[in-house]
C-alpha positions in Angstrom: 0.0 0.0 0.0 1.2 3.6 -0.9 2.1 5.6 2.1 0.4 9.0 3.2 3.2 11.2 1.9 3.2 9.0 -1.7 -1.1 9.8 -1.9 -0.4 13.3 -1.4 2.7 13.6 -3.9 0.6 11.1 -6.7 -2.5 13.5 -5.9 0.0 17.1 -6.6 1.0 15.4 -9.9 -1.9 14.2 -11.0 -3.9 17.8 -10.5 -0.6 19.4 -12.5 -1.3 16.9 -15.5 -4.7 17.8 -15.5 -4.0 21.8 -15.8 -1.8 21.4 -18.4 -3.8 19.4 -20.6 -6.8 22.2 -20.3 -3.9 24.9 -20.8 -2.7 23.7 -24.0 -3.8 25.1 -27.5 -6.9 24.1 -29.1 -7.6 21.4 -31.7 -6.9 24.3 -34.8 -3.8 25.5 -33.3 -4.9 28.8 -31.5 -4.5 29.7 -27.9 -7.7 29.2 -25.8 -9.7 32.3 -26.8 -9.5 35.6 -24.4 -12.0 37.4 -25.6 -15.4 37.2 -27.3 -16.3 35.0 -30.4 -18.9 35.9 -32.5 -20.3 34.2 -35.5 -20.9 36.5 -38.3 -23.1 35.2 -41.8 -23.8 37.1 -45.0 -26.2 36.1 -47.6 -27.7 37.2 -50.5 -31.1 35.5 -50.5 -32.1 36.6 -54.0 -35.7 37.7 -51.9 -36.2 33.8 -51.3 -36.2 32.7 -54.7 -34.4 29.8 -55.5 -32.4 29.6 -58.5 -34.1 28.4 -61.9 -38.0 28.5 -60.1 -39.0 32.0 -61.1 -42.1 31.6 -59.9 -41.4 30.3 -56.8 -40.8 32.1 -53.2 -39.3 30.0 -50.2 -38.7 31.9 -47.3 -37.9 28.5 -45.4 -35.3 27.3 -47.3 -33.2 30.6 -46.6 -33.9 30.3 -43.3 -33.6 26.5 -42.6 -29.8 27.8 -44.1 -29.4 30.7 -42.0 -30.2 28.7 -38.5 -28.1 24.9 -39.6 -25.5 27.8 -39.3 -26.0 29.0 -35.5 -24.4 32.5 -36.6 -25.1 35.4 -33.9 -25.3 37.8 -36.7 -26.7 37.9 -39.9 -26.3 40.4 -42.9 -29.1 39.7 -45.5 -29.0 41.1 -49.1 -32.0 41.6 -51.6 -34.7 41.2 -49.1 -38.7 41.6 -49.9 -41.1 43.2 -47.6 -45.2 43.3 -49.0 -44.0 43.3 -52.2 -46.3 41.7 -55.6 -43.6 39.7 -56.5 -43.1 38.0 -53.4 -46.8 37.5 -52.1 -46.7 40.3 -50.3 -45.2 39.0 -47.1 -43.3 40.6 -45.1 -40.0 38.3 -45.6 -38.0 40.3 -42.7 -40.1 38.9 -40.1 -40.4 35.6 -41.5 -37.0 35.4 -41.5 -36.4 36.6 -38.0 -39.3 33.7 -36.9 -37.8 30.9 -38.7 -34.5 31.1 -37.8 -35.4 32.3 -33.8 -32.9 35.4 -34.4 -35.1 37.4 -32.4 -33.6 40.9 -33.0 -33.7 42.2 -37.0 -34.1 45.5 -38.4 -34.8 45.9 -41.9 -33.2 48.8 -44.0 -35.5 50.1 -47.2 -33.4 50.7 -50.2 -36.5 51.3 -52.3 -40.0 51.1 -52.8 -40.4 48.0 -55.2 -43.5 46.3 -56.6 -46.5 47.3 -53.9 -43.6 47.3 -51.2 -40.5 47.5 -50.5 -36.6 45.9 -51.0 -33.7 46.6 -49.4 -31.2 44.5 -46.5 -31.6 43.1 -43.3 -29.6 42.3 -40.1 -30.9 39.1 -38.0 -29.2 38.8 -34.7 -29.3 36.2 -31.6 -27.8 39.4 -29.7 -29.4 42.7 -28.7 -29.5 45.1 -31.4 -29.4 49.0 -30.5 -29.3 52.2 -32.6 -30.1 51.0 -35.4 -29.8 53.4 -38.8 -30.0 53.1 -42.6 -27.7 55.4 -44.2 -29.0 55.7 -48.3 -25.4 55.3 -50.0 -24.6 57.6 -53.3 -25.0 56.7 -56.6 -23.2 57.9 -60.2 -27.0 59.5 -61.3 -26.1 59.9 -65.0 -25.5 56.6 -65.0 -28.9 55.1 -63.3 -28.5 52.0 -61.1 -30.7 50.9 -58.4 -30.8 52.8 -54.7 -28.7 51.4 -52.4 -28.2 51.4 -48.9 -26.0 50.1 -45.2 -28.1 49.3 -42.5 -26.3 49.3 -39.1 -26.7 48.6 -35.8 -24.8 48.4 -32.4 -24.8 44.5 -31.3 -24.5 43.9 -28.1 -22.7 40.4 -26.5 -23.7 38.9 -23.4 -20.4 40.3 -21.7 -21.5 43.7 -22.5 -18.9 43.9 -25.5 -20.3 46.0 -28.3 -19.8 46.4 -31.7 -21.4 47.9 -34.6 -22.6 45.8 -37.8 -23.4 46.9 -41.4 -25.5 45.1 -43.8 -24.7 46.4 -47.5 -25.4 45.9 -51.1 -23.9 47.9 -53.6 -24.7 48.6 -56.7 -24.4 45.7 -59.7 -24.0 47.6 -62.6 -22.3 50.7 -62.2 -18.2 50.7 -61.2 -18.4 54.2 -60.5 -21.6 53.9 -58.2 -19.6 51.3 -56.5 -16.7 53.4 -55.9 -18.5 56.5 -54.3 -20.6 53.5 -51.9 -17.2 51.9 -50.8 -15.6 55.6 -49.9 -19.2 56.4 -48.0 -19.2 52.9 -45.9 -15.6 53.9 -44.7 -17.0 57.4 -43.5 -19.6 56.1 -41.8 -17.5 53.4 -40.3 -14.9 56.1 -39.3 -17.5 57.9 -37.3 -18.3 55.5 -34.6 -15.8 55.0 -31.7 -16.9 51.5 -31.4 -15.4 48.2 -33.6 -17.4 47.9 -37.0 -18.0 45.4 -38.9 -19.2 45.1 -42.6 -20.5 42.2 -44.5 -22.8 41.6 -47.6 -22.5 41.5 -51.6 -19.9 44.1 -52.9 -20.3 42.8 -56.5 -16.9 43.3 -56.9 -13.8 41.1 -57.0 -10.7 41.3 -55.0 -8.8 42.3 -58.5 -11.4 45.4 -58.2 -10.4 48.7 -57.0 -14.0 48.5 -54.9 -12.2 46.0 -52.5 -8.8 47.9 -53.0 -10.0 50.5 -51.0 -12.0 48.1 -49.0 -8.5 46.7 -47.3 -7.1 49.8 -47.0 -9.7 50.4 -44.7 -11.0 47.4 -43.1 -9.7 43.7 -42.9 -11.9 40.6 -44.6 -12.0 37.2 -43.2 -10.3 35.9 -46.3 -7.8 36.5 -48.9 -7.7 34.6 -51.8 -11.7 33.5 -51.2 -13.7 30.9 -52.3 -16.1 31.7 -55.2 -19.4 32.6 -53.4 -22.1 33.3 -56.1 -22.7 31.9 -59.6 -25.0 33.3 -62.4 -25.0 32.6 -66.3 -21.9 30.9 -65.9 -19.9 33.5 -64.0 -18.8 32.9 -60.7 -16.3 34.5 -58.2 -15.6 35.7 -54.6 -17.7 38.9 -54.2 -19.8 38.5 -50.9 -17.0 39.6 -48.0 -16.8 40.2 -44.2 -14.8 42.5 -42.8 -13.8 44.5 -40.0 -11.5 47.6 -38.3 -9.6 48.6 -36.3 -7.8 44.9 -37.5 -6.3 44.7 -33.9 -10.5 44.7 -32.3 -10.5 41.0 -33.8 -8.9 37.9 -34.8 -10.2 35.6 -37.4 -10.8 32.1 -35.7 -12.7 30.3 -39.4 -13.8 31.6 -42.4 -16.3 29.3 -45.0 -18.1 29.1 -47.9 -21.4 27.0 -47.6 -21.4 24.9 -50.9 -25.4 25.6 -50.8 -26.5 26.2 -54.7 -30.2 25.4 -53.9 -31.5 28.0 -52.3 -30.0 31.1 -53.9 -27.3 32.2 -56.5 -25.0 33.3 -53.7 -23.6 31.4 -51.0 -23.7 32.1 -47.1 -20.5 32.9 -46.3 -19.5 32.7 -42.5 -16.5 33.9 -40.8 -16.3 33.4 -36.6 -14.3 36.7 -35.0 -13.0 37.3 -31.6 -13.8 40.5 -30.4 -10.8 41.3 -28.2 
């Protein structure tokens, strides 16, 4: 039989194994996390109408998407709200129902077809101050309205950040240009981290993201292809953030889902420091 002193020396040992294994780094390689990890989605839903059905809407399939993913924020891109096309429901809600992201606010780029169309941010977390800032557009060129929707998201820590959901415009270069410049103003105005996620409709070759890195930093480099249409595809859906030191990048992904819209969620989980 072991001795008293031997139980207590085989017991001091035994508890030092037992710290070091939950000390050491996690399964991916990073130190155990100090600060806040938050799980950030963008999609462009396409307003819930699944590619090659024209004629159908399917506000479920985006949302049975959104929730498989368990993000705690969600920017959402060409969103319908009472409009013709889309039965005249009021997808924003639906959305925020079916996935159980209880907080959303909806920003109106336009009246469209008996209602309206514009982006949307679904979140697990609180959302606060929430504004939709109209974004400029190249007018003797035409394009559609666009807009960023933003709101101050709140952890359960009390950590606090601000989110945009944007859009900008498809068709137009120098529209694109003069939206990038006014998302980095209205980023620069807020004392708090920002973050900025949805479809830029630009590559990383493009001078849109150019100026996007100079003044935030994406969740990827080199990025999977996250949309396909007519045969095109590329990476033109980002996340990004600033000040870069606010956050680390713990995954970034590309959902291979082709069924429920022409672009892919994208999904990036941060650490707010």
């Amino acid at each position: 039989m072991m001795d008293c002193g031997k139980q207590i020396l085989f017991a001091l040992l035994a508890g030092l194994m037992v710290s070091a294994i939950s000390s050491c780094s996690s399964p991916n390689g990073r130190e155990k996390e100090s600060g806040t990890a938050i799980k950030v989605m963008t999609y462009n839903v396409h307003h819930c109408n699944p590619p090659g059905k024209p004629d159908l809407i399917d506000v479920s399939l985006i949302a049975a998407e959104i929730k498989k993913q368990k993000p705690d924020v969600v920017a959402v891109q060409e969103v319908d709200v009472d409009t013709k096309r889309s039965g005249s429901i009021n997808q924003a809600k639906q959305l925020a129902d079916e996935t159980d992201l209880a907080y959303y606010y909806f920003g109106k780029a336009m009246d469209y077809d008996g209602g309206e169309y514009g982006v949307l941010i679904l979140s697990r977390l609180p959302l606060s101050d929430m504004k939709t800032f109209a974004l400029p557009m190249a007018e003797e060129k035409g394009g559609e309205p666009r807009v960023l929707a933003t709101a101050t998201v709140t952890a359960s820590n009390g950590k606090a950040f601000r989110f945009g959901s944007t859009h900008l415009e498809a068709y137009n270069k120098e529209s694109r240009l003069l939206q990038i410049n006014e998302i980095t103003r209205i980023a620069g105005e807020t004392s708090l981290p920002f973050v900025v996620a949805g479809d830029f409709n630009a590559t990383e070759e493009d001078e849109v993201i150019q100026i996007l890195d100079k003044n935030f930093t994406r969740t990827c480099q080199n990025c999977p292809s996250t949309f396909w249409e007519e045969g095109e595809t590329g990476a033109i859906d980002f996340i990004a953030f600033r000040p870069a030191e606010k956050f680390s990048v713990l995954t970034h992904e590309v959902i291979q889902n082709k069924e429920a819209s022409d672009h892919m969620p994208v999904v990036a989980r941060l650490e707010l420091q």
